[in-house]
C-alpha positions as CSV (number, residue, x, y, z in Angstrom):
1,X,82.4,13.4,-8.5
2,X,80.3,13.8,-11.4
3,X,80.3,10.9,-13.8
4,X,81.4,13.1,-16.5
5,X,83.1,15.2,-15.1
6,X,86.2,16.8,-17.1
7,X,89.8,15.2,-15.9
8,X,87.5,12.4,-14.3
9,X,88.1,8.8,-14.2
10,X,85.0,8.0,-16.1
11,X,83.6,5.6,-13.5
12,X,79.9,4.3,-13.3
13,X,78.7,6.0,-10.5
14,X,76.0,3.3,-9.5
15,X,78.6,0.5,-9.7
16,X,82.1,2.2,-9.0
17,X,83.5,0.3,-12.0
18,X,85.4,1.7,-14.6
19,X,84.8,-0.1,-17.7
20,X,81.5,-0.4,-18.5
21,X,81.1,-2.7,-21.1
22,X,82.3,-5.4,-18.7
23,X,79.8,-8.0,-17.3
24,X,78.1,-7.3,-14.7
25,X,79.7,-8.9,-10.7
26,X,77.3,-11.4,-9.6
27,X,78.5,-11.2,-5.9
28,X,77.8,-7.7,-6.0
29,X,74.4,-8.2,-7.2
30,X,73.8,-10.5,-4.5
31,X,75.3,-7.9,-2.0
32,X,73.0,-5.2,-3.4
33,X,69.8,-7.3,-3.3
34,X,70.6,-8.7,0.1
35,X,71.2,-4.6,1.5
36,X,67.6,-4.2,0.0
37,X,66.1,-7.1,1.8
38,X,67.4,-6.4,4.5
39,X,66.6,-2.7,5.3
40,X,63.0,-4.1,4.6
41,X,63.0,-6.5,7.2
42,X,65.3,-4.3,9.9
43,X,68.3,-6.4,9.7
44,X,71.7,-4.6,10.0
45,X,73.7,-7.4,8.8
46,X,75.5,-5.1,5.8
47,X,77.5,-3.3,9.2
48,X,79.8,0.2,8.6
49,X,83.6,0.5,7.5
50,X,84.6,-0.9,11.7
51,X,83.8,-4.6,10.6
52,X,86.5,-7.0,10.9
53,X,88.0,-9.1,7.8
54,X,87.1,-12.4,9.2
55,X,83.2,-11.1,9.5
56,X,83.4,-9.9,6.0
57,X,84.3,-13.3,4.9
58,X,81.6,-15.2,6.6
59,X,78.8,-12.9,5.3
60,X,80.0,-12.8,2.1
61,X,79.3,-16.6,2.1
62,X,76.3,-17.2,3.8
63,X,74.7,-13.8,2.7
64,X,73.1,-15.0,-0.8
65,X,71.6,-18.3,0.5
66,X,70.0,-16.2,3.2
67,X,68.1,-14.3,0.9
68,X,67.2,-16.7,-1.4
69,X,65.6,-18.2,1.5
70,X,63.8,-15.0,2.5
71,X,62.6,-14.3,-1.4
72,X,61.3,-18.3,-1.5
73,X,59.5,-17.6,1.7
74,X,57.6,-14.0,0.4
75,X,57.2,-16.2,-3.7
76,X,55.3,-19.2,-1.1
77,X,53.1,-16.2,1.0
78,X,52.1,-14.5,-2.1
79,X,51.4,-17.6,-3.7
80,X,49.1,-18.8,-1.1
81,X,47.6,-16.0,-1.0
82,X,46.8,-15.5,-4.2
83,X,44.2,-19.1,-3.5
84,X,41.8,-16.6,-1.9
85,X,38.8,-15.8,-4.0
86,X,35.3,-14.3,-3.0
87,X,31.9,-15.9,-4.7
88,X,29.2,-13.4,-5.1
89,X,25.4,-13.9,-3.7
90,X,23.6,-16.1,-6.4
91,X,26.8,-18.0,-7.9
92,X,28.4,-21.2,-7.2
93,X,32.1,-22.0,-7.8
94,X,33.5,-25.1,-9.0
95,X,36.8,-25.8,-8.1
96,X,39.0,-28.4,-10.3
97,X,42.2,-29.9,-9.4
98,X,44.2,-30.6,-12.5
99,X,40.9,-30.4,-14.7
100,X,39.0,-32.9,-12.3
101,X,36.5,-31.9,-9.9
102,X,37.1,-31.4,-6.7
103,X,34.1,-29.3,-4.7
104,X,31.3,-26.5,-5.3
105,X,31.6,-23.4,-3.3
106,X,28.8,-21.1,-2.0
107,X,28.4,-17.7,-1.7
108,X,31.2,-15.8,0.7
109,X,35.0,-15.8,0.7
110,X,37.0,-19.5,0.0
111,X,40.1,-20.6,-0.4
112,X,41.7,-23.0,-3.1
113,X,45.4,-24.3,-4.0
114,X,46.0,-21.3,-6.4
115,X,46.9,-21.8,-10.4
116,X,48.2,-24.6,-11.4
117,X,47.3,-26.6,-9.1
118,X,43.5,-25.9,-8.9
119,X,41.1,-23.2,-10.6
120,X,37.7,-22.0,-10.4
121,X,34.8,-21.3,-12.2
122,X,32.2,-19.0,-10.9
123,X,28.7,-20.2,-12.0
124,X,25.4,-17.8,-12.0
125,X,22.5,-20.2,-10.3
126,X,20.0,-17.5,-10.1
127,X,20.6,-15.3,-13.5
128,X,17.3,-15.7,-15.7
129,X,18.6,-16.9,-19.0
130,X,16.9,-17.3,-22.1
131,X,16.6,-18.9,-26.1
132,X,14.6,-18.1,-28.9
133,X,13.8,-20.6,-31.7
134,X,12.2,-19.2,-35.1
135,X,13.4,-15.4,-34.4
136,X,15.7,-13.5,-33.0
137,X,14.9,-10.0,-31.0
138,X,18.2,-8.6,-31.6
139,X,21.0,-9.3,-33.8
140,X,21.5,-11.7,-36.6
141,X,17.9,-11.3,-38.2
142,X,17.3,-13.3,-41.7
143,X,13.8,-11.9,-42.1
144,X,11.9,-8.6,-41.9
145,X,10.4,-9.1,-38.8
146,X,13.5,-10.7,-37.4
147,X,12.1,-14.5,-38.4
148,X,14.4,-17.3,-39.3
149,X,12.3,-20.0,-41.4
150,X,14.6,-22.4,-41.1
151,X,13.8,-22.6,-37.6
152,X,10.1,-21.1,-37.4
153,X,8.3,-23.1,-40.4
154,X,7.0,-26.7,-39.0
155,X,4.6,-29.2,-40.7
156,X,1.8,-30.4,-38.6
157,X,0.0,-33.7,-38.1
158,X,-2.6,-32.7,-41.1
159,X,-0.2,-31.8,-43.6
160,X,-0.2,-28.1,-43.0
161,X,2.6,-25.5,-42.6
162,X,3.0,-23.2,-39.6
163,X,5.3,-20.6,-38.5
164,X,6.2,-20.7,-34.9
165,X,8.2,-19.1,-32.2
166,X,8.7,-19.7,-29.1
167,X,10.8,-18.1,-26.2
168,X,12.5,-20.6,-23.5
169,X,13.8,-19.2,-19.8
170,X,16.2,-21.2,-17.5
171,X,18.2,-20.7,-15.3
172,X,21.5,-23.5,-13.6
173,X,19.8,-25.8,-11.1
174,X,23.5,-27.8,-10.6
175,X,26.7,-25.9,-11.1
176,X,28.9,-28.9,-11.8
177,X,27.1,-30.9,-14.0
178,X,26.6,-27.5,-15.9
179,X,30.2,-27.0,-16.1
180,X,31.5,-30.7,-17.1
181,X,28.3,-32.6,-18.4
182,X,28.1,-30.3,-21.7
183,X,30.2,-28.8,-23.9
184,X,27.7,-26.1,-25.5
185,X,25.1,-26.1,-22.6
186,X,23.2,-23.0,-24.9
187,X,23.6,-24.6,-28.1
188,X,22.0,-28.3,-26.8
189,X,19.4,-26.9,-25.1
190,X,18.2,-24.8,-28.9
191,X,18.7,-28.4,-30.6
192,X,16.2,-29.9,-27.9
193,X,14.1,-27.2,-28.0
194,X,13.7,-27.1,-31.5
195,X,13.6,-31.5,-31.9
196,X,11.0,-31.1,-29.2
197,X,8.9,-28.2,-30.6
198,X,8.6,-30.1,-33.9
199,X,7.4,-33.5,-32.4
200,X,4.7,-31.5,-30.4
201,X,3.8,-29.3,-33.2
202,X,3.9,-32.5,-35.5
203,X,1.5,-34.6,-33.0
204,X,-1.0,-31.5,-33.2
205,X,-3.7,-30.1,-36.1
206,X,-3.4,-26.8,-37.4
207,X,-6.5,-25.3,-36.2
208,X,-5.6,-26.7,-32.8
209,X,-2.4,-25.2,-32.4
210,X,-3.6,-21.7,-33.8
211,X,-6.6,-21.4,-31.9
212,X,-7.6,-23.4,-28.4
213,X,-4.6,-25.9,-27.8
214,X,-1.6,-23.0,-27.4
215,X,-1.8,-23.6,-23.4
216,X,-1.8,-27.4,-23.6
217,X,1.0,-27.2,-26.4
218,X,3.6,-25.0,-24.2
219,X,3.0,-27.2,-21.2
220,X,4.1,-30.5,-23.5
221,X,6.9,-28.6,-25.0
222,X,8.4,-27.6,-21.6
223,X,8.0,-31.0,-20.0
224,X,9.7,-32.4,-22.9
225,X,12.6,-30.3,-23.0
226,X,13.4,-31.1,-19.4
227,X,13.1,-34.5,-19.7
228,X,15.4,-35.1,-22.7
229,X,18.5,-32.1,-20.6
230,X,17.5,-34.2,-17.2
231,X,18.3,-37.5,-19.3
232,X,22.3,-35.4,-20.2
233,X,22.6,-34.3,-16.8
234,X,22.6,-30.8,-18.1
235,X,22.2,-29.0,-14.9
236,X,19.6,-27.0,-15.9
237,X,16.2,-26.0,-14.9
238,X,13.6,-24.8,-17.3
239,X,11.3,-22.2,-15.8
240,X,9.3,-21.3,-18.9
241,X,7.9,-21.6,-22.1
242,X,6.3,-18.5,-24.0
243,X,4.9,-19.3,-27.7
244,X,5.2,-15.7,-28.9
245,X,3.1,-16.3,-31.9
246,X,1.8,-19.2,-34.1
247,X,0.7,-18.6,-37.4
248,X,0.1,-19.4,-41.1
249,X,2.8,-18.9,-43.6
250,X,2.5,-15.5,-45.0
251,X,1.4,-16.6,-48.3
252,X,-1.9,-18.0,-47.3
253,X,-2.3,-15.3,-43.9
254,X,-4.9,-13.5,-45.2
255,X,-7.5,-16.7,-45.8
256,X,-6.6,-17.7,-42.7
257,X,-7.8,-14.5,-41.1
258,X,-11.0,-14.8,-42.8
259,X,-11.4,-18.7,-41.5
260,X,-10.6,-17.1,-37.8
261,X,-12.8,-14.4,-38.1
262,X,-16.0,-16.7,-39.2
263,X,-14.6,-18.7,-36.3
264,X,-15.1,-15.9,-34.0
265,X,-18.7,-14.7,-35.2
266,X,-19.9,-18.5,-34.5
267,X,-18.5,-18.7,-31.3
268,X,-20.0,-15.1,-30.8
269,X,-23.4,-16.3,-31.6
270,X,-23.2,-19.2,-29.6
271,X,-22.0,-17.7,-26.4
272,X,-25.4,-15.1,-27.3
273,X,-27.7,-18.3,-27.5
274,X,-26.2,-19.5,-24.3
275,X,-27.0,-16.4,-22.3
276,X,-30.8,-16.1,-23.9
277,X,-31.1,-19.7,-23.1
278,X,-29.8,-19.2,-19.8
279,X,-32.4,-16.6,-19.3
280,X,-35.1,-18.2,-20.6
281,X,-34.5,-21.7,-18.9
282,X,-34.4,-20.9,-15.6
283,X,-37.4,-18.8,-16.0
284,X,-39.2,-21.3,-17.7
285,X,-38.8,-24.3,-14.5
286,X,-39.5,-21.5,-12.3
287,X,-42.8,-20.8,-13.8
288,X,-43.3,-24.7,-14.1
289,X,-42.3,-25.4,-10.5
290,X,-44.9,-22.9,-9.2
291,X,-47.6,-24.3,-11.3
292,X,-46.6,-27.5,-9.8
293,X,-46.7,-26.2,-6.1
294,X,-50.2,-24.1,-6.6
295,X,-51.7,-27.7,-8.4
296,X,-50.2,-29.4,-5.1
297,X,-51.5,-26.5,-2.9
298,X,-55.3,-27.2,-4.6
299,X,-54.5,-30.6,-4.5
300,X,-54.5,-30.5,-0.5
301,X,-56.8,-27.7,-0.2
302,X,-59.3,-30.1,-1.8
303,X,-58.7,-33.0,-0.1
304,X,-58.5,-31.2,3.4
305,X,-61.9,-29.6,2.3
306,X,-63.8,-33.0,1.8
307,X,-62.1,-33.9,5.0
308,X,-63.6,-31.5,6.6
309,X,-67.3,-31.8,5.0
310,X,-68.0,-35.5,5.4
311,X,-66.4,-34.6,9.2
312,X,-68.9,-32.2,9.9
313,X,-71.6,-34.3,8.1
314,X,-71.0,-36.8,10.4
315,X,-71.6,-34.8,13.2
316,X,-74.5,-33.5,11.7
317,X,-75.9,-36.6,11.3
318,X,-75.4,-37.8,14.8
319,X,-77.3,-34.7,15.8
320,X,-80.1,-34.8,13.6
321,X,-80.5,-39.0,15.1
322,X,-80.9,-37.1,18.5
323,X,-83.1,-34.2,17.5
324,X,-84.6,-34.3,14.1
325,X,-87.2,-31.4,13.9
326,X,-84.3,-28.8,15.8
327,X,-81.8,-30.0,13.4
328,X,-84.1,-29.7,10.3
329,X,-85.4,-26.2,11.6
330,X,-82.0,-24.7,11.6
331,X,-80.0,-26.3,8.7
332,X,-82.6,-24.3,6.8
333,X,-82.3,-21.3,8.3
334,X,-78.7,-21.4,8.0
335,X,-79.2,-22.4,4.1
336,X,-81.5,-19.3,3.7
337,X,-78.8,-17.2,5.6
338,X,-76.3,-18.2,3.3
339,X,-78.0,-17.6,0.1
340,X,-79.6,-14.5,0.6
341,X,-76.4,-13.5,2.1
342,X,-75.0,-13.5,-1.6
343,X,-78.0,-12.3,-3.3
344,X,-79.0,-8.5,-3.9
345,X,-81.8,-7.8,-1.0
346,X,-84.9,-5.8,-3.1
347,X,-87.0,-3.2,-0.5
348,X,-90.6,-2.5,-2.1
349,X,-93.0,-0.3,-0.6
350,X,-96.1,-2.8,-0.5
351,X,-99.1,0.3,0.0
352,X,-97.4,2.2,-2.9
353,X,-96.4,-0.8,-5.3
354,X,-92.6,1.4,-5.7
355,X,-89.5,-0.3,-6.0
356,X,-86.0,1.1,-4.2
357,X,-82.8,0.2,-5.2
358,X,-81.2,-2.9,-3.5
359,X,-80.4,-2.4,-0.1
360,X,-76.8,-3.2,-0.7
361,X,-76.5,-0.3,-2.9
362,X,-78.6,2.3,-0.8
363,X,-76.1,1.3,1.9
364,X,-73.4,2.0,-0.5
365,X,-75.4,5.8,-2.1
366,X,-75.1,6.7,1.7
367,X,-71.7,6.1,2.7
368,X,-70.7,8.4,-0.6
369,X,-73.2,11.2,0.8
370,X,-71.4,14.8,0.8
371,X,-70.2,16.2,4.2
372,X,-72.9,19.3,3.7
373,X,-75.6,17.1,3.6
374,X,-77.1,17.8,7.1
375,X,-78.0,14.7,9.2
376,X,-81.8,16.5,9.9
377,X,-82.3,15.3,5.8
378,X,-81.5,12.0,6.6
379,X,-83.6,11.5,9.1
380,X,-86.8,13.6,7.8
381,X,-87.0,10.9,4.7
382,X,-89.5,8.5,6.4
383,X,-87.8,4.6,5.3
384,X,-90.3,2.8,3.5
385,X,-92.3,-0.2,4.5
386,X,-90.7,-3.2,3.4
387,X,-93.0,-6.2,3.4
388,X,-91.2,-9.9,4.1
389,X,-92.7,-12.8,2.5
390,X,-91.7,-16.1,4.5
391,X,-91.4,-19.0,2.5
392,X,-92.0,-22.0,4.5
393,X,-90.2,-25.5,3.8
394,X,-92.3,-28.6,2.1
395,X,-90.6,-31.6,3.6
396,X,-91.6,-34.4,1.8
397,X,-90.6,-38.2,2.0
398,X,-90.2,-40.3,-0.2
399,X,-90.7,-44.1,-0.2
400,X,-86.7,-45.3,0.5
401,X,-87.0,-42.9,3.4
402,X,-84.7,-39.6,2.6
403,X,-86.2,-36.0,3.1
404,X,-86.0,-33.7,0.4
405,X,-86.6,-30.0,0.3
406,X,-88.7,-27.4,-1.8
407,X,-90.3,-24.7,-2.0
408,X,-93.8,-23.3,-2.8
């Protein structure tokens, strides 16, 4: 029967009851919820129209608590499960009982007492994170060129202003002291940054920090700002320190680009004087080095000459003891060999009174004769007479007994 249907008796047809506005029969809630339950699970315990009175009785009573049980048991499963939780490759998780630490977890799936008794917090240990101090790439910009002078101008240990800026990476080296040790673990480390970046920059000359002294002033400004988060137990790990730029105020930029050019042109001209000096140097002790060998290699030849002479004067002399006249005879026809051998040797034709060229350049004439110059010519030119004067020795002695030699 329809529920509105005309000479009805206007009954809900979802709970059979004829008034309406009544309040609602808790029993029969129960009932309904424990029907429900209990199709889930297979149970049969709701039984047709054949049941007996005394088993409707007993159900009735012991029905409700049943499925309270059964709905506190599912409320306990889904709770505990609910305590899984899965940490990506690269995190940590920090688990907290209450708000007090309990464990970190790695990578893979874990389990914790689920909300409220414990939570966790997944940390990134391997994300790349990074700070600025003096600009800002994106965002809130105060400047221009995205410069915050508040941050970027510093004073130096001679008195003069700078602008710098400077670019800090790091990355969480202890999840838990991260998470607790810190309240703003971003916002300290741009206050240490900064504090440190001042004392460095303030320890430093201008001209230092602009020109030769950039590599050496990162390097300090890094080991400072780990020391001062490792002294908070930060948990965090600074991996670098870029100084994007360091320069003079705008005001005065332009005489300062004339001081670094000039800068550059002397170190220019010295680094040209180095290489011609390095050219000329090395050139300069070889040359002196090889006089010094060809002065040592006379110096020997010399000395290894004498050597040799009063040697073979001492033979000579022990000869000339044993044969004198012999001896005498041929030292001077070896000294007559060896002079005339360097001297130009004159033929005359005695009968005639004619003079030929040297014999040395006859000699010479023929070995540049043409090849059509027939050998019968050669030999048909009669050689002249050549008449050899032999000048014999005068050995003479004086009175202390030594020989001497002349000629007549």
């Amino acid at each position: 029967m329809s529920w509105n249907k005309p000479g009805g008796d206007d009954k809900d047809p979802w709970s059979d009851r004829e008034d309406q506005n009544a309040p609602p029969d808790l029993d029969e809630a129960i009932r309904s919820l424990q029907k429900k339950i209990a199709s889930i699970f297979g149970s049969n315990n709701g039984g047709e129209g054949g049941d007996s009175n005394n088993g409707d009785s007993n159900n009735s009573s012991t029905d409700p608590v049943k499925s309270l049980g059964i709905l506190a048991a599912g409320a306990v499963v889904l709770w505990a499960a609910s305590g899984f939780y899965i940490v990506d490759e690269g995190n940590h998780g920090v688990e907290t009982r209450f708000g007090k630490y309990v464990a970190t977890t790695q990578a893979g799936l874990n389990w914790h007492f689920p909300a409220p008794i414990e939570q966790v917090d997944i940390v990134n240990v391997k994300k790349q994170q990074f700070i600025e101090i003096g600009y800002r790439s994106a965002g809130d910009r105060q400047s221009a060129d995205g410069g915050i002078p508040k941050e970027a101008l510093m004073l130096t240990q001679d008195e003069n202003i700078i602008d710098v800026r400077l670019a800090v990476q790091y990355q969480v080296k202890d999840a838990k002291q991260f998470s607790f040790n810190l309240v703003d673990p971003a916002g300290t480390l741009i206050q240490v940054t900064e504090s440190a970046e001042r004392g460095v920059i303030g320890s430093n000359k201008m001209d230092f920090v602009l020109t030769e002294g950039r590599s050496e002033i990162v390097s300090q400004i890094k080991q400072e700002i780990q020391t001062v988060m490792d002294s908070y137990q930060s948990g965090i790990q600074i991996t670098s320190v870029n100084l994007q730029d360091a320069q003079p105020p705008e005001q005065v930029q332009s005489a300062f680009e004339d001081a670094i050019k000039a800068r550059e042109d002397k170190q220019r001209l010295i680094n040209e004087a180095e290489a011609y000096s390095n050219d000329v140097v090395p050139k300069a002790r070889g040359a002196a080095a090889r006089k010094i060998q060809e002065a040592e290699g006379y110096k020997e030849q010399v000395i290894a000459q004498a050597t040799g002479e009063v040697s073979r004067f001492s033979q000579l002399l022990s000869e000339y003891k044993k044969a004198p006249d012999v001896t005498r005879q041929r030292m001077y026809v070896e000294s007559m060999e060896s002079i005339l051998s360097k001297s130009n040797t004159v033929m005359v034709d005695v009968k005639s009174n004619n003079l030929f060229l040297p014999l040395d350049k006859m000699i010479q004439k023929a070995a540049t004769t043409p090849e059509n110059e027939t050998a019968e010519t050669a030999i048909a030119t009669p050689p002249p007479v050549v008449e050899k004067k032999v000048v014999e020795p005068i050995v003479r002695t004086s009175s202390r007994g030594r020989e001497e030699r002349g000629r007549e």
